[in-house]
N, C-alpha and C positions, 0 to 999 in steps of 0.2 A: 347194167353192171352191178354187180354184188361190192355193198360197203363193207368193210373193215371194222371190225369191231375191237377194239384196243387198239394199243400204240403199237407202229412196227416194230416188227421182231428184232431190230439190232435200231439203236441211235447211232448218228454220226461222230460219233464224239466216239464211241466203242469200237467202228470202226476203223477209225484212226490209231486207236491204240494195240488193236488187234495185229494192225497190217503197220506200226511203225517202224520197226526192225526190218522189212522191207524196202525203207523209203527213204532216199538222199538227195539232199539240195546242194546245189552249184551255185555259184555267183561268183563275178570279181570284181574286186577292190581296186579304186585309183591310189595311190602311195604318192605323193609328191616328195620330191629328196629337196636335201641342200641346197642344192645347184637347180634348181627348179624342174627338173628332170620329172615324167609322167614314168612311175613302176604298176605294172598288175600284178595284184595278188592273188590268185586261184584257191577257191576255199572250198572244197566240199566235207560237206558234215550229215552224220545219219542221223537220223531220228528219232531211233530207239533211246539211246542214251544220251545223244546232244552232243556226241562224240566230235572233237574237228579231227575228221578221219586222214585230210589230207592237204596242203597248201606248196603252191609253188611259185614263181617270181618271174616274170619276166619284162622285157620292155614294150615285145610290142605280140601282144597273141594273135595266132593266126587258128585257123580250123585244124590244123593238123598237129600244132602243139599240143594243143586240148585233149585232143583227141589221144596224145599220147599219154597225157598227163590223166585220162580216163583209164586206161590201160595200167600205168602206173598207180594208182590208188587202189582200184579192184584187181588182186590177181583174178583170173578167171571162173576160180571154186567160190569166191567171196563178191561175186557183183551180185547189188542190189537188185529188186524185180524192177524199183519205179527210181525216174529218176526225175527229180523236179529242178526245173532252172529258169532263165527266163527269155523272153525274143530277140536277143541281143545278137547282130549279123555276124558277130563272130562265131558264133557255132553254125558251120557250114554245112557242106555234104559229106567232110570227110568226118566230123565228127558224129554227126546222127548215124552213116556208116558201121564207123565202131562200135556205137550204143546198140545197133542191131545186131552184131556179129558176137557182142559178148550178151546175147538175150535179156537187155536191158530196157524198158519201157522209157521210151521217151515222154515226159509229159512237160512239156514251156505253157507257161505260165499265160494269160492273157494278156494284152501289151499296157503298159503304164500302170499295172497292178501290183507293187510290190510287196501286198498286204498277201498275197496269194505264194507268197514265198517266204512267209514270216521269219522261222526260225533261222533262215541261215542272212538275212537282213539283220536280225535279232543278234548275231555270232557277227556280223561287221559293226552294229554301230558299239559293241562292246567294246571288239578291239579296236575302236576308234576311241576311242574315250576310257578304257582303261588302260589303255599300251601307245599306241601311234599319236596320240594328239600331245605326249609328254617325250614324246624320243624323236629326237632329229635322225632322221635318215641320209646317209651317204652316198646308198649306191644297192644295186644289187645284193651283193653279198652281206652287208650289216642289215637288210631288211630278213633277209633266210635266216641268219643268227638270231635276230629280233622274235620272228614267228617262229623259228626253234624253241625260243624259252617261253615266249606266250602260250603256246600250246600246249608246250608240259605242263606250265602251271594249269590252263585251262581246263585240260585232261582229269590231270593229277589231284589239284589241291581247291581252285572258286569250284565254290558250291553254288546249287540251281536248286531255286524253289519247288519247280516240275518236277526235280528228281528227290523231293525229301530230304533237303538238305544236305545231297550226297552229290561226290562229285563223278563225272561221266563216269571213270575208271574206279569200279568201287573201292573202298576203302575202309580198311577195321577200325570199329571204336576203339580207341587208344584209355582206358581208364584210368591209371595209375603210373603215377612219373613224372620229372621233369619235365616245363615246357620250354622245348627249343625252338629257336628263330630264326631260321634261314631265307636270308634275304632272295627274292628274283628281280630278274633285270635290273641290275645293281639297285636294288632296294626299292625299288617303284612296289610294287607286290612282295608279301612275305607268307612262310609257308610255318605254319604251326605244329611242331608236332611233338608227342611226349616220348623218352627213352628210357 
């Protein structure tokens, strides 16, 4: 066999970054309410921009919720090539199903590895510790409200070091002007901006 003389022609790190607009992770979130009630949160987030592309709420997910709520996130022109999530027997036959029918790459994660799904692990323990660990939840409907305005902000306004201190949804340097204050989630978060 003929050795190699330099380094391969692409680093892993390159290809990642090549192919990350490509590539969305799945996970869900336990929510505990008031009433000690178990909520799941369904998050998927792409990779390019760190975008949380999509989140939904339910009490008890089955394979065919998912599988809608897949459907629901990607219209059909805009489903990713790869999708990464992890061994969890909630994703069934009907949802691997769908991920084939919308030419989706399924790729689950190896079991008890959650170092293999960082980013969107990375997007929960946030909004554990900058949102859910300071707001009592009710029920349903005040957690969609909740991840309603978390996401805007999350979207819109927290900045990410990976992204150059820009947030997923770009946004113009503001030079000259007033700084205004607009409170999120009744003041937990605040949003900076010049007019």
């Amino acid at each position: 066999m003929i050795r190699r003389r330099g380094p391969p022609s692409q680093t892993w790190r390159t290809f990642l970054r090549n192919h990350a607009e490509a590539i969305a992770t799945i996970d869900l979130c336990v929510v505990p309410t008031l009433t000690f009630e178990r909520l799941f949160a369904f998050l998927v987030l792409g990779h390019g921009r760190r975008q949380l592309l999509w989140y939904a709420v339910t009490r008890h997910p089955t394979s065919e919720w998912l599988a809608q709520q897949i459907l629901e996130a990607f219209p059909w022109n805009a489903a990713p090539t790869y999708l990464v999530r992890d061994n969890d027997r909630v994703y069934g036959q009907a949802f691997t199903r769908r991920l084939r029918t919308m030419g989706i790459r399924d790729r689950p994660i190896s079991p008890r590895s959650p170092w293999q799904n960082a980013h969107v692990e990375r997007l929960i323990g946030t909004l554990r510790r900058e949102c859910l660990d300071h707001v009592l939840i009710y029920g349903e409907r005040h957690l969609r409200r909740v991840l309603t305005l978390y996401s805007l902000y999350y979207n819109e306004t927290r900045t990410h070091l990976g992204l150059g201190k820009d947030a997923p949804l770009r946004r113009s340097v503001q030079r000259s002007g007033t700084i205004v204050t607009t409170p999120i989630l009744s003041g937990l978060h605040h949003r900076y901006a010049r007019i």
